[in-house]
N, CA, C and O atoms as a GROMACS GRO file, in nm:
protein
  544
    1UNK      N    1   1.686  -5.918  -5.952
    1UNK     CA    2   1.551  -5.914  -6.004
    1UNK      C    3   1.493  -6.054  -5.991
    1UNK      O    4   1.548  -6.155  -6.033
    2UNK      N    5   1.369  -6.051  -5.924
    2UNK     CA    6   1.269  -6.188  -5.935
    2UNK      C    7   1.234  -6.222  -6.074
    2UNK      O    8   1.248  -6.162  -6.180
    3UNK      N    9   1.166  -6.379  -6.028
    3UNK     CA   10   1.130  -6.400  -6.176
    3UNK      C   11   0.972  -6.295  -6.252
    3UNK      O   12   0.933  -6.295  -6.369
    4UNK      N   13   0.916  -6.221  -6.136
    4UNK     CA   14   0.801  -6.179  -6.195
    4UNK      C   15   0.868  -6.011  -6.236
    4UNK      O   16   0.788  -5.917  -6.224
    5UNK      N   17   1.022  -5.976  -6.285
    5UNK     CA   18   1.090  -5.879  -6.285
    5UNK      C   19   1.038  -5.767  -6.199
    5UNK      O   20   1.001  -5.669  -6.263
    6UNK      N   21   1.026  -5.759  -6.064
    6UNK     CA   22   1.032  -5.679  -5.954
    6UNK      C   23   1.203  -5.692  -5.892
    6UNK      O   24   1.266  -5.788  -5.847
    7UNK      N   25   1.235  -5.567  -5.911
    7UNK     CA   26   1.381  -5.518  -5.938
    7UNK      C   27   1.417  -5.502  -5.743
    7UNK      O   28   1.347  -5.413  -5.695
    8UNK      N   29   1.469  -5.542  -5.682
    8UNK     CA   30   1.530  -5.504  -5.572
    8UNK      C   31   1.642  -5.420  -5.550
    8UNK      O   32   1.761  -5.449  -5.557
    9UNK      N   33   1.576  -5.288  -5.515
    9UNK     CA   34   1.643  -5.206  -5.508
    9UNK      C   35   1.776  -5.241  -5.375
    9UNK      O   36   1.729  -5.315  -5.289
   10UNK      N   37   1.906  -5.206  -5.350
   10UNK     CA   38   1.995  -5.247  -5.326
   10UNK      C   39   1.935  -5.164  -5.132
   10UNK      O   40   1.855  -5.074  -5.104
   11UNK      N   41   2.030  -5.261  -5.041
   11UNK     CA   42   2.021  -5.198  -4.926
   11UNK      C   43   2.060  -4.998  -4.900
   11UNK      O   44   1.990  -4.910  -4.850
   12UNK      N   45   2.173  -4.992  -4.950
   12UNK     CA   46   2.236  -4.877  -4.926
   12UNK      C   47   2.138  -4.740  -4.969
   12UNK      O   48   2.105  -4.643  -4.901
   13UNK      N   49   2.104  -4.781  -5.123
   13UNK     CA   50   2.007  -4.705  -5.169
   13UNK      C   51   1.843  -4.684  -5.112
   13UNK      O   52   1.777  -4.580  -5.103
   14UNK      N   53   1.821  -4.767  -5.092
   14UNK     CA   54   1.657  -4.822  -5.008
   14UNK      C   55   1.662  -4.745  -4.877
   14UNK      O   56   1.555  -4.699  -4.836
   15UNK      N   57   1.794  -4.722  -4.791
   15UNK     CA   58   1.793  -4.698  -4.700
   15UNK      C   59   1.812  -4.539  -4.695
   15UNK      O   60   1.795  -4.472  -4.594
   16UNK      N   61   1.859  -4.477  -4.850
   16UNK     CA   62   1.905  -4.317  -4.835
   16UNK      C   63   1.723  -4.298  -4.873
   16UNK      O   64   1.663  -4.217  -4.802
   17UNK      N   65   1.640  -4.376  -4.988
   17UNK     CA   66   1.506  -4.336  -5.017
   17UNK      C   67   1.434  -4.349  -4.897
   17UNK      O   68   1.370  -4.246  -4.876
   18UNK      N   69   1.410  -4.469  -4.772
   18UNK     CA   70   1.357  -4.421  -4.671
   18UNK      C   71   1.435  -4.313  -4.576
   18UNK      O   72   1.361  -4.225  -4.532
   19UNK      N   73   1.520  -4.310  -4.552
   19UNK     CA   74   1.568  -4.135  -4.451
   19UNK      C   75   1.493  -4.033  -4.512
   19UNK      O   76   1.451  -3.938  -4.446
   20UNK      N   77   1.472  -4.045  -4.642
   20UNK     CA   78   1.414  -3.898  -4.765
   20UNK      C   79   1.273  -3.927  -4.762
   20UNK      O   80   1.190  -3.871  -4.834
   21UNK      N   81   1.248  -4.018  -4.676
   21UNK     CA   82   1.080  -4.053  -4.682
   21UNK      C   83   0.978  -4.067  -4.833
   21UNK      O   84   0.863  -4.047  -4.872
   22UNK      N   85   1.124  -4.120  -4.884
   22UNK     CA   86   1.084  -4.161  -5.041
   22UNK      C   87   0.993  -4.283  -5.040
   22UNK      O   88   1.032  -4.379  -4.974
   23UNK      N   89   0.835  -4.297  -5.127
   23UNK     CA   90   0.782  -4.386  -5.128
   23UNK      C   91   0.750  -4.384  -5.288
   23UNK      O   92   0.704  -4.491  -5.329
   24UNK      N   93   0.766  -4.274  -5.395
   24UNK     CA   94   0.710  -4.302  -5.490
   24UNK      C   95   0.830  -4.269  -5.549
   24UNK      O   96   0.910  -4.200  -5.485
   25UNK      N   97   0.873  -4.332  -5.735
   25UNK     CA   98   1.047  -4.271  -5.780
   25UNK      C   99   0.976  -4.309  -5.921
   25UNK      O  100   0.906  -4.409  -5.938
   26UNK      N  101   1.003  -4.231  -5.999
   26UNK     CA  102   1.000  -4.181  -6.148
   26UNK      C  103   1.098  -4.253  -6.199
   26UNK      O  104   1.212  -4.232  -6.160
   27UNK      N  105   1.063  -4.381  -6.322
   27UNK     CA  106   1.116  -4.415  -6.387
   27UNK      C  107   1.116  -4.390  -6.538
   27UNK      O  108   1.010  -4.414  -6.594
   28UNK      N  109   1.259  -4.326  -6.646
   28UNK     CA  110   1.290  -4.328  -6.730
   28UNK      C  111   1.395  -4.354  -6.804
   28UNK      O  112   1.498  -4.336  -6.739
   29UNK      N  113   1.426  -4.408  -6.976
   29UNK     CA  114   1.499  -4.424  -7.000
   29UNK      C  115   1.544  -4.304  -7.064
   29UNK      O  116   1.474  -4.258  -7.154
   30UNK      N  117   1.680  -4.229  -7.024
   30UNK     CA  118   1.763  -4.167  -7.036
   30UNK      C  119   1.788  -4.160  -7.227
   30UNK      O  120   1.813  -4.257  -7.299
   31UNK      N  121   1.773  -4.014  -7.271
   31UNK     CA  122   1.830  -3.960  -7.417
   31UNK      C  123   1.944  -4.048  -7.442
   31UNK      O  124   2.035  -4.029  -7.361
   32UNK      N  125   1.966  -4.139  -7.532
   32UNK     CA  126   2.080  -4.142  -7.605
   32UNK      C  127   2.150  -4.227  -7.498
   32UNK      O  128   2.261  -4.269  -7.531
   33UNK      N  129   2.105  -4.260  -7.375
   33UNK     CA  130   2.160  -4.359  -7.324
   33UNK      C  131   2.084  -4.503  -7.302
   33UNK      O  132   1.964  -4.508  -7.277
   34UNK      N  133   2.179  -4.636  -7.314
   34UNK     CA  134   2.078  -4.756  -7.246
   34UNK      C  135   2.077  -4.748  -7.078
   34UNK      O  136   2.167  -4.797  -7.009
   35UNK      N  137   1.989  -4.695  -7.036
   35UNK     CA  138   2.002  -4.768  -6.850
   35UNK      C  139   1.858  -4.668  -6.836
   35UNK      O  140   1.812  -4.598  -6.927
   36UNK      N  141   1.807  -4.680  -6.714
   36UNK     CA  142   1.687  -4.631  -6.696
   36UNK      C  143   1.745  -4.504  -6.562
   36UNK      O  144   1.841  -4.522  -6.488
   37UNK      N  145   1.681  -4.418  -6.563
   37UNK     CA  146   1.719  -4.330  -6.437
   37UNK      C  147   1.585  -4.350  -6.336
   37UNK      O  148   1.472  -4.347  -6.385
   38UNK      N  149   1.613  -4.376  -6.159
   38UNK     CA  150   1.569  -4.358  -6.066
   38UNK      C  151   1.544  -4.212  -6.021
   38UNK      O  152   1.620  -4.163  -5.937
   39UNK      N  153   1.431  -4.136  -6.078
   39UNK     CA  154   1.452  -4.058  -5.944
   39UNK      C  155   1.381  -4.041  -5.850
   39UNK      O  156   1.265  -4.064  -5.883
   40UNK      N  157   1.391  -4.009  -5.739
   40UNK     CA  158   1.330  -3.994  -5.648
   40UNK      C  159   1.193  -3.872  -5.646
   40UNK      O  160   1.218  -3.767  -5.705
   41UNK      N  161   1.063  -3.886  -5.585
   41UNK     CA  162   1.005  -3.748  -5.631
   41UNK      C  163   1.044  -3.637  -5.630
   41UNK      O  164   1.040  -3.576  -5.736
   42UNK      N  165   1.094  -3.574  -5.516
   42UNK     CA  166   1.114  -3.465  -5.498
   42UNK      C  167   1.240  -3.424  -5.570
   42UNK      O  168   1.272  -3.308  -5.545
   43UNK      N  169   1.332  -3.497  -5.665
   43UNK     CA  170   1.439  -3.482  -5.756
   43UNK      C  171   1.322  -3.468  -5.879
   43UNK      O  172   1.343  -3.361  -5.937
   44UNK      N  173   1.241  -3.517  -5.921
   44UNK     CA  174   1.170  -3.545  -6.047
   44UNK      C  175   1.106  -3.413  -6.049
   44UNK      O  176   1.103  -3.349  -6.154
   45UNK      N  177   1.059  -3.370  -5.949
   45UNK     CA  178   0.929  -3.259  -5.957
   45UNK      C  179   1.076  -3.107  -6.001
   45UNK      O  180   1.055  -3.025  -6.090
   46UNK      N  181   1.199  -3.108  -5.918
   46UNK     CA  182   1.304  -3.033  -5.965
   46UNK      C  183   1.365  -3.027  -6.118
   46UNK      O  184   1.422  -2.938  -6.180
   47UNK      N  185   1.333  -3.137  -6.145
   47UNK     CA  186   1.414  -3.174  -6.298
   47UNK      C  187   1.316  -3.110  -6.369
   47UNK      O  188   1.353  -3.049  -6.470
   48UNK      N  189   1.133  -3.108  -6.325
   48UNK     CA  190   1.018  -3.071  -6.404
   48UNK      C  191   1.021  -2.929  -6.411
   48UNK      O  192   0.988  -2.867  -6.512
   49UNK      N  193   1.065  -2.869  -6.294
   49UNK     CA  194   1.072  -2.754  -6.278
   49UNK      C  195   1.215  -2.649  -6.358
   49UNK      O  196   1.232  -2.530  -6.382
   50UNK      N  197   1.284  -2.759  -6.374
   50UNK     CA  198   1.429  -2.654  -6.451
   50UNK      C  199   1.375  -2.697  -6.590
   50UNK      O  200   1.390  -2.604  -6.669
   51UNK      N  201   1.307  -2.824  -6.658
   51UNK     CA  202   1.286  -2.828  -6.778
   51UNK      C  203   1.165  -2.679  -6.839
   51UNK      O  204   1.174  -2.626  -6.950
   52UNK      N  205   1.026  -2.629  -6.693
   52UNK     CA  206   0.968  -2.572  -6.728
   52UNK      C  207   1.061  -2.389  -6.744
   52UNK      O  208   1.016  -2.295  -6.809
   53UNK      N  209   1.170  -2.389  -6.678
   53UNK     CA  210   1.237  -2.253  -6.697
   53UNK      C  211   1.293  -2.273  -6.818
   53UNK      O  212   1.349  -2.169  -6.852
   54UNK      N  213   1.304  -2.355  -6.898
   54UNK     CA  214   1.369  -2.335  -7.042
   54UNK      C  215   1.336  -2.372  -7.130
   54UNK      O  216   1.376  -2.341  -7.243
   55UNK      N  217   1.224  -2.479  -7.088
   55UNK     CA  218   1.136  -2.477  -7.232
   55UNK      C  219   0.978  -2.418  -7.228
   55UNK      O  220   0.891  -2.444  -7.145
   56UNK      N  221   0.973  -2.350  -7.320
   56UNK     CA  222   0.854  -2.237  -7.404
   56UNK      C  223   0.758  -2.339  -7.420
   56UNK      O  224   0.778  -2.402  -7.524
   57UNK      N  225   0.626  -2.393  -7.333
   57UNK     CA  226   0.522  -2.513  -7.413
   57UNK      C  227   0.457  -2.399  -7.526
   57UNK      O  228   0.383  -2.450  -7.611
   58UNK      N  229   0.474  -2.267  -7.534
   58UNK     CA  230   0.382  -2.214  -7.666
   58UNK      C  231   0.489  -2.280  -7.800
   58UNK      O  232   0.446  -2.316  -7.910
   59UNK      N  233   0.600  -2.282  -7.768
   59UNK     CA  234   0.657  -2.341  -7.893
   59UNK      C  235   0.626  -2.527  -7.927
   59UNK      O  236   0.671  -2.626  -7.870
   60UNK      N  237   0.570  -2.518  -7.998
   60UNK     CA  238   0.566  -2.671  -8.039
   60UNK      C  239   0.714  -2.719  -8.030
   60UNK      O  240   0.716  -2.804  -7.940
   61UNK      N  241   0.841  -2.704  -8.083
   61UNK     CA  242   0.908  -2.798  -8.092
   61UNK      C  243   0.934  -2.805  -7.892
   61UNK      O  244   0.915  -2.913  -7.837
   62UNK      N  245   0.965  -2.713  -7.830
   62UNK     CA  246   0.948  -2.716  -7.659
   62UNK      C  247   0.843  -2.798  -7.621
   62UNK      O  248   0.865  -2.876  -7.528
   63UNK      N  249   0.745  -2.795  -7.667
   63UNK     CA  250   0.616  -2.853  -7.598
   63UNK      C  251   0.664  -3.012  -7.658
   63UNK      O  252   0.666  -3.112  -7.586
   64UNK      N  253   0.706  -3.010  -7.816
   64UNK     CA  254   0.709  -3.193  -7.797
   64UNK      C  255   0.843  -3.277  -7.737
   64UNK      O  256   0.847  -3.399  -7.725
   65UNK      N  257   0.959  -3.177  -7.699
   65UNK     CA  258   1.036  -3.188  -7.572
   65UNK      C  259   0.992  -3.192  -7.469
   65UNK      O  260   1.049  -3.287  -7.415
   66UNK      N  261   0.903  -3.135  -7.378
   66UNK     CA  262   0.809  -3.154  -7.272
   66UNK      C  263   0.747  -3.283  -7.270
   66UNK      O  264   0.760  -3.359  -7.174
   67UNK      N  265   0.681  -3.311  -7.371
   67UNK     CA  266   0.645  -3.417  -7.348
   67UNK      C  267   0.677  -3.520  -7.377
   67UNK      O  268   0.594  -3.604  -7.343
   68UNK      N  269   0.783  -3.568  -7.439
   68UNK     CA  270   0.872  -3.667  -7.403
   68UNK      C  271   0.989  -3.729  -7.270
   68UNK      O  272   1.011  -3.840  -7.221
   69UNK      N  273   1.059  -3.548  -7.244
   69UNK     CA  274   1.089  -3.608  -7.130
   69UNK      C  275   1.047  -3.591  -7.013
   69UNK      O  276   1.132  -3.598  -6.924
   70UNK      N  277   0.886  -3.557  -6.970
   70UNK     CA  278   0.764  -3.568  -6.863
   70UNK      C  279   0.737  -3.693  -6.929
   70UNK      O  280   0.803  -3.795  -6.908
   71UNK      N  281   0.653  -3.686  -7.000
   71UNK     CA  282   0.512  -3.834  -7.066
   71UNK      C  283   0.602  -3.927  -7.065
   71UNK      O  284   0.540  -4.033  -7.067
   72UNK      N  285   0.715  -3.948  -7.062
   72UNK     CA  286   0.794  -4.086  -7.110
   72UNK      C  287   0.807  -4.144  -6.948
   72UNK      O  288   0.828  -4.263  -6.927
   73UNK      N  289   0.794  -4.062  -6.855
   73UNK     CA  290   0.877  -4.118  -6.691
   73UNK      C  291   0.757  -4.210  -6.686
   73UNK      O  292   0.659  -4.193  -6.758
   74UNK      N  293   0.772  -4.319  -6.588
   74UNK     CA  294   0.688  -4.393  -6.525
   74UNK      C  295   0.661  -4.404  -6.402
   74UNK      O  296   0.715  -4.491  -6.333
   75UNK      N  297   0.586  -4.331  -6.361
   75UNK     CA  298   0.560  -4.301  -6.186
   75UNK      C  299   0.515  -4.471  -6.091
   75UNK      O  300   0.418  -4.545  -6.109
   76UNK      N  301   0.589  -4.478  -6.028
   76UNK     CA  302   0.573  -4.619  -5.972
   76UNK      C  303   0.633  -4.585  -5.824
   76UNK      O  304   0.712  -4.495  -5.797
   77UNK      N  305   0.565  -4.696  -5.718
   77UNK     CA  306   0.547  -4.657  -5.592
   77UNK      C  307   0.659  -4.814  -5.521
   77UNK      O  308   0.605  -4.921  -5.551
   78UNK      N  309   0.766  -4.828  -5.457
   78UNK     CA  310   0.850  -4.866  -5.386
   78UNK      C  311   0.740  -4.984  -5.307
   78UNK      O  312   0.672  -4.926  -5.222
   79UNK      N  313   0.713  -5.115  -5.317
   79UNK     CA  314   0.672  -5.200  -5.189
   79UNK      C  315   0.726  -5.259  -5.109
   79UNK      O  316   0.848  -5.267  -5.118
   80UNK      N  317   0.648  -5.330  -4.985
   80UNK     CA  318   0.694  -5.331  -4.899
   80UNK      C  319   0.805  -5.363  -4.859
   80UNK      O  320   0.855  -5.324  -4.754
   81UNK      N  321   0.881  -5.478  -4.981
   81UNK     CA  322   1.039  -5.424  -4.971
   81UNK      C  323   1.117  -5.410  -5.040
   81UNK      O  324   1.206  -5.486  -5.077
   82UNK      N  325   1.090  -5.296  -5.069
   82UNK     CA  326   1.196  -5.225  -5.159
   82UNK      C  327   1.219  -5.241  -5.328
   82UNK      O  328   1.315  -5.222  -5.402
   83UNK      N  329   1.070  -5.289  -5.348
   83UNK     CA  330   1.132  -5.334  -5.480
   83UNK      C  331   1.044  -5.242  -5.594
   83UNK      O  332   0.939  -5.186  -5.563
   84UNK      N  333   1.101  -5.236  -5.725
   84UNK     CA  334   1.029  -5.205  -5.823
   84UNK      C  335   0.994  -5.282  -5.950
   84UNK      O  336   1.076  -5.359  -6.001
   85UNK      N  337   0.881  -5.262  -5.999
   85UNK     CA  338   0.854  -5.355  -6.112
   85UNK      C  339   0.897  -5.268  -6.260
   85UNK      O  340   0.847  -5.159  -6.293
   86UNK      N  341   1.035  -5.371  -6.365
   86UNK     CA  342   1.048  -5.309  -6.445
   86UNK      C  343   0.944  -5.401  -6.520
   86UNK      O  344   0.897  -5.510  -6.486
   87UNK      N  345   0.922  -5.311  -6.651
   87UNK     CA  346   0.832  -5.366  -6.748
   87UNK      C  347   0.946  -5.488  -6.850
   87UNK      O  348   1.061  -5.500  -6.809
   88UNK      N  349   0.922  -5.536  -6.922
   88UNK     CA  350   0.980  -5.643  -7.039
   88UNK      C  351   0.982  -5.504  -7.134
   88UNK      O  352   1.103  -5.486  -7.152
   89UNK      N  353   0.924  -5.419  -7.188
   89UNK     CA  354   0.944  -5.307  -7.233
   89UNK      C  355   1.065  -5.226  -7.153
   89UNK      O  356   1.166  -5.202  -7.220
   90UNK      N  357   1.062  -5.188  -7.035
   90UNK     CA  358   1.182  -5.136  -7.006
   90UNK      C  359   1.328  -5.182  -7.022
   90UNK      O  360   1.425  -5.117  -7.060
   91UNK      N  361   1.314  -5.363  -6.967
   91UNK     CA  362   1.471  -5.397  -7.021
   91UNK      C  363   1.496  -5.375  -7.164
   91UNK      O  364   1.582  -5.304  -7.215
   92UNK      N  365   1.388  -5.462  -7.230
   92UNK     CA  366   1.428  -5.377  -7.381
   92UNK      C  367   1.432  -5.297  -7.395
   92UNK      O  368   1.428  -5.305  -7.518
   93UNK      N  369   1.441  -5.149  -7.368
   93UNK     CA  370   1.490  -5.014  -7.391
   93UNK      C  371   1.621  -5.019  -7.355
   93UNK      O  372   1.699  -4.963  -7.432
   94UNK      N  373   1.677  -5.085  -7.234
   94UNK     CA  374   1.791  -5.098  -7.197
   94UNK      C  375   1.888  -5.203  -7.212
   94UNK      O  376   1.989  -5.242  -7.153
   95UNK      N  377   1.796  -5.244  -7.345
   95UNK     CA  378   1.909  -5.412  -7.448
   95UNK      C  379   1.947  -5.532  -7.289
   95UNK      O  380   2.044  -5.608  -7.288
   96UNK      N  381   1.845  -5.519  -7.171
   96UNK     CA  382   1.896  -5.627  -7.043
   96UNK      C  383   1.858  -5.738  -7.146
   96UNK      O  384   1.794  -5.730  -7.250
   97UNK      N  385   1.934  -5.871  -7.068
   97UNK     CA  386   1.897  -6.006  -7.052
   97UNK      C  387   1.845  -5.985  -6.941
   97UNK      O  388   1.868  -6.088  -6.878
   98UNK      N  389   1.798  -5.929  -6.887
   98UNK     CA  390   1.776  -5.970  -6.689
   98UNK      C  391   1.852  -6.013  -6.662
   98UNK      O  392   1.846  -6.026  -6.539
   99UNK      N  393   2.003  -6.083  -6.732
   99UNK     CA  394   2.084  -6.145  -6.624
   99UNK      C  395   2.144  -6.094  -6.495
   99UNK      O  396   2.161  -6.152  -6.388
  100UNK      N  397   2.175  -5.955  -6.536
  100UNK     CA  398   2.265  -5.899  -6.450
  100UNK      C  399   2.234  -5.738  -6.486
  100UNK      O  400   2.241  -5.701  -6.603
  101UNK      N  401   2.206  -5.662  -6.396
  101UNK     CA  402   2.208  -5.519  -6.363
  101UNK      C  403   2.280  -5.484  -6.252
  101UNK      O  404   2.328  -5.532  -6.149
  102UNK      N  405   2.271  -5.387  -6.308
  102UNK     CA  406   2.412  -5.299  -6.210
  102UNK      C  407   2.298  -5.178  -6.179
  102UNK      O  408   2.204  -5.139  -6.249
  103UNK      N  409   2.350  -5.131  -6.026
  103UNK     CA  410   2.276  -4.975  -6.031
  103UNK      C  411   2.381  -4.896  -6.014
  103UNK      O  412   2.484  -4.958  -5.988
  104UNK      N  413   2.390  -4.798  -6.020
  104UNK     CA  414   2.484  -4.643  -6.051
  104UNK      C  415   2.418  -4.557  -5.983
  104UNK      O  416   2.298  -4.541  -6.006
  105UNK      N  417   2.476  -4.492  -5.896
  105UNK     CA  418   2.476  -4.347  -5.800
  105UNK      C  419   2.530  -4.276  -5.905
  105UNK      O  420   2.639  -4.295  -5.960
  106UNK      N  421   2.422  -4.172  -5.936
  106UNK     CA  422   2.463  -4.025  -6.000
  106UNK      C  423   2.356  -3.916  -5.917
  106UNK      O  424   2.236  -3.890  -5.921
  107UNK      N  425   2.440  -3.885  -5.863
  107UNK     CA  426   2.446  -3.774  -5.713
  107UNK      C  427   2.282  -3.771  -5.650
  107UNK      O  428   2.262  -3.819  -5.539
  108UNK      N  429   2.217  -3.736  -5.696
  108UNK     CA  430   2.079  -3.743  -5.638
  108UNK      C  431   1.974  -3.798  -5.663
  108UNK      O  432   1.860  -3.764  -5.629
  109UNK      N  433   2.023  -3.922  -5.751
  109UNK     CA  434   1.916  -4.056  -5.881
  109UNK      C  435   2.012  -4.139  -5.865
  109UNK      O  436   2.125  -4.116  -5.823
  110UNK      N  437   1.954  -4.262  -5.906
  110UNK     CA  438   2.012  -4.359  -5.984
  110UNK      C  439   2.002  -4.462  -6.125
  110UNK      O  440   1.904  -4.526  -6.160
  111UNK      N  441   2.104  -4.456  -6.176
  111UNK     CA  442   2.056  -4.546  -6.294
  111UNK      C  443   2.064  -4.745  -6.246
  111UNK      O  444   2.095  -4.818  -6.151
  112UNK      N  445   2.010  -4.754  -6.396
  112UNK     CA  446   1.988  -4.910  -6.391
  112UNK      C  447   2.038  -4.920  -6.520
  112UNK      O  448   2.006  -4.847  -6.614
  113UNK      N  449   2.150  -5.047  -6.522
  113UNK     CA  450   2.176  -5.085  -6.603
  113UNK      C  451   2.224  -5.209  -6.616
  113UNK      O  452   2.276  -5.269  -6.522
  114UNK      N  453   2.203  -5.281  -6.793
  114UNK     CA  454   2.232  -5.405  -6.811
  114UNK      C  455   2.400  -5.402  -6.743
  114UNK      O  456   2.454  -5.292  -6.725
  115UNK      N  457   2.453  -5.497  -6.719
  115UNK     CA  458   2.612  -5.527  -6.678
  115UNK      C  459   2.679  -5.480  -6.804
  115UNK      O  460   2.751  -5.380  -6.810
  116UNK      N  461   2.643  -5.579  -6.926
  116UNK     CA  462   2.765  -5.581  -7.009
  116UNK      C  463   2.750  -5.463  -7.088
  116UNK      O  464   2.848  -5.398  -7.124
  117UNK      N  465   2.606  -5.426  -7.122
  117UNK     CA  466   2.594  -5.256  -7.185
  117UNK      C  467   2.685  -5.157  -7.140
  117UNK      O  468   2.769  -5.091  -7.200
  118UNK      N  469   2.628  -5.166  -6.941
  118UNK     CA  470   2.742  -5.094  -6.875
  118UNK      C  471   2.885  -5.091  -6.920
  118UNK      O  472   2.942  -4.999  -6.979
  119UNK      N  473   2.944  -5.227  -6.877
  119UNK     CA  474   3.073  -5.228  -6.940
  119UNK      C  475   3.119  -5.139  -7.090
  119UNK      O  476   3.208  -5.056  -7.112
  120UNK      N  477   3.019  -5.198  -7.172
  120UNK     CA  478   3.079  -5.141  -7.279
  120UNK      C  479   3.076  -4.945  -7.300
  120UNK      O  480   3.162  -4.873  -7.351
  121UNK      N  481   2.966  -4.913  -7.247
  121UNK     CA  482   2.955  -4.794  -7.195
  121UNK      C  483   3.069  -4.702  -7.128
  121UNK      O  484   3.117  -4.600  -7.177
  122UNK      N  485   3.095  -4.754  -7.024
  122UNK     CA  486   3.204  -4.679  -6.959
  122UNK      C  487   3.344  -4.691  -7.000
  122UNK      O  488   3.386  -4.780  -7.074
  123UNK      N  489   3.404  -4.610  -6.954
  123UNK     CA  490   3.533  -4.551  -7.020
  123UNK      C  491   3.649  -4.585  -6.964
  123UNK      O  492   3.660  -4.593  -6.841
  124UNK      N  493   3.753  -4.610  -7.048
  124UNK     CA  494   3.872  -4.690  -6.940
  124UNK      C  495   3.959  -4.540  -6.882
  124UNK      O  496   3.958  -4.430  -6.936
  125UNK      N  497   4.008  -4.569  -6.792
  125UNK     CA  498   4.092  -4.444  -6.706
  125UNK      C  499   4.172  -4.326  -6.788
  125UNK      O  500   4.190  -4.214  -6.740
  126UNK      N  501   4.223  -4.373  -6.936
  126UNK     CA  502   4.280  -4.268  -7.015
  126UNK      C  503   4.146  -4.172  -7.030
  126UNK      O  504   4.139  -4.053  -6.998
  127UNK      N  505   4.055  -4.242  -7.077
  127UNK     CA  506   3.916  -4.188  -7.198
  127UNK      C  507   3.858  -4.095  -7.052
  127UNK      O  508   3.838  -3.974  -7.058
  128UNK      N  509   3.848  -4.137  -6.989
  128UNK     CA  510   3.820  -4.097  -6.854
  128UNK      C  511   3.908  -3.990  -6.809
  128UNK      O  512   3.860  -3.880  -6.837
  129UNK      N  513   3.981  -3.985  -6.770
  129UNK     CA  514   4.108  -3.825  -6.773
  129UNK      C  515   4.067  -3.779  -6.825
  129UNK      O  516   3.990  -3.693  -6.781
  130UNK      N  517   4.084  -3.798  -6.956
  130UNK     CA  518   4.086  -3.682  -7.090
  130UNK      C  519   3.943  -3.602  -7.071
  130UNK      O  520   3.943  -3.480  -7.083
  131UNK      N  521   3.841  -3.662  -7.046
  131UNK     CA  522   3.735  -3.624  -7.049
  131UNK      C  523   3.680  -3.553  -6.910
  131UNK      O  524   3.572  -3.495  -6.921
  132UNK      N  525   3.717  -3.552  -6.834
  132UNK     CA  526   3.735  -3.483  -6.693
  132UNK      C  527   3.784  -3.356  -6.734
  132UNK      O  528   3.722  -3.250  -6.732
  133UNK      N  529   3.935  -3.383  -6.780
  133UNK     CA  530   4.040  -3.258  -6.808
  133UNK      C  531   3.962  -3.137  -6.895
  133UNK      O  532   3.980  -3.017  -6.874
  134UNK      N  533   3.863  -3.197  -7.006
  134UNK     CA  534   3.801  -3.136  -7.117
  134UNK      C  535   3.673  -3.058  -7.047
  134UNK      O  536   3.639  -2.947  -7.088
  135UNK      N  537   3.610  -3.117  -6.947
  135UNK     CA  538   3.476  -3.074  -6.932
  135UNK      C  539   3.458  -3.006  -6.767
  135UNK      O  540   3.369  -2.932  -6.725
  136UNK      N  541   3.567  -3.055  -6.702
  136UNK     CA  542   3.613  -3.005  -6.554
  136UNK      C  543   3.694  -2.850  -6.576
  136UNK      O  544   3.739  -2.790  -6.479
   0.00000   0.00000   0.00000
């Protein structure tokens, strides 16, 4: 990240969003997690579309689920290279120093996250088994 926090998105990734002729990616911070999720449009408009098969907007408590996790994304457009602007509001959602972010491949998005949050976040190889074994 620059000093005007425009986030450089990593080669590998930059290069799967242009093959996908990705120019615009939905940014939010993730329920109950610190890191922000990348997605790409045409992943975002899918996620909009399985949230609209299961949630009811005639029900208020559905509708103020709707609009938290729609109204909360931040639609922002990729420049000329490759970068995105997080807000000082976004790292603070995600407890960053700016020192150090990490990005994370989760299959068709990606997250952003502080390093050491990360760290503390993820799971050492037992916690990790067990939890595979449980949910696999």
């Amino acid at each position: 990240m620059d000093a005007k926090n425009r986030f450089f998105i990593p080669a590998q990734f930059r290069r799967l969003l242009t093959e996908q002729q990705v120019q615009t990616v939905y940014l939010r911070q993730e329920p109950g997690l610190d890191c922000l999720t990348v997605y790409p449009e045409k992943v975002w408009q899918e996620r909009l579309e399985s949230y609209r098969g299961v949630l009811n907007d005639m029900k208020s408590a559905d509708m103020g689920l709707l609009i938290q996790l729609s109204g909360e994304a931040v639609e922002m457009n990729l420049d000329s290279q490759g970068r995105i602007l997080l807000s000082k509001s976004m790292l603070q959602a995600i407890r960053s120093t700016g020192q150090e972010l990490l990005i994370i491949g989760v299959i068709d998005r990606f997250t952003i996250w502080d390093k050491k949050v990360y760290e503390s976040f993820r799971l050492n190889p037992t916690e990790l088994s067990q939890s595979i074994e449980q949910r696999l």
